[in-house]
N, C-alpha and C positions, 0 to 999 in steps of 0.2 A: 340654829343647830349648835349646840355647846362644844360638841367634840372637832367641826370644821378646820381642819387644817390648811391654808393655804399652800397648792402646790407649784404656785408658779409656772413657768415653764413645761415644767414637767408633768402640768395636769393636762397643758396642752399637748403636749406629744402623746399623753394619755387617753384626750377626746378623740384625736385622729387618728388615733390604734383600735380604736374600737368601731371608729367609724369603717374601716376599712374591713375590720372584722366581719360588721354585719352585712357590709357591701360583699363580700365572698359567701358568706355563709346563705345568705339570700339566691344570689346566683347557684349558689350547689342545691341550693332545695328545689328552685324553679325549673333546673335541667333534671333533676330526680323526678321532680315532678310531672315531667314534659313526657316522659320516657314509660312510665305505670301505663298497663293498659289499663283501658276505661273499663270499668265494673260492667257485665252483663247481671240483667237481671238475671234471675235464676228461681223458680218457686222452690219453695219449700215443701220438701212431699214427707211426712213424716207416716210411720208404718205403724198399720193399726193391727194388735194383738189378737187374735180372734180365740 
């Protein structure tokens, strides 16, 4: 990659910030998720024009 910058250090506190990100942001969907009630089915009665 031509434009690659090395960031030292600071890409590492960079990988672990994001790791941690996704480690939260994971847990907040999977509790959001835990929480939705489960879909009933439902038909679909659509009304016919006479």
């Amino acid at each position: 990659m031509p434009f690659y910058v090395p960031l030292g250090a600071r890409g590492l506190v960079l990988h672990v910030g994001g790791l941690i990100t996704r480690g939260f942001g994971a847990l907040v969907y999977w509790l959001g998720a835990r929480r939705r009630p489960k879909p009933t089915l439902v038909p679909l009665v659509i009304p016919r024009d006479s």
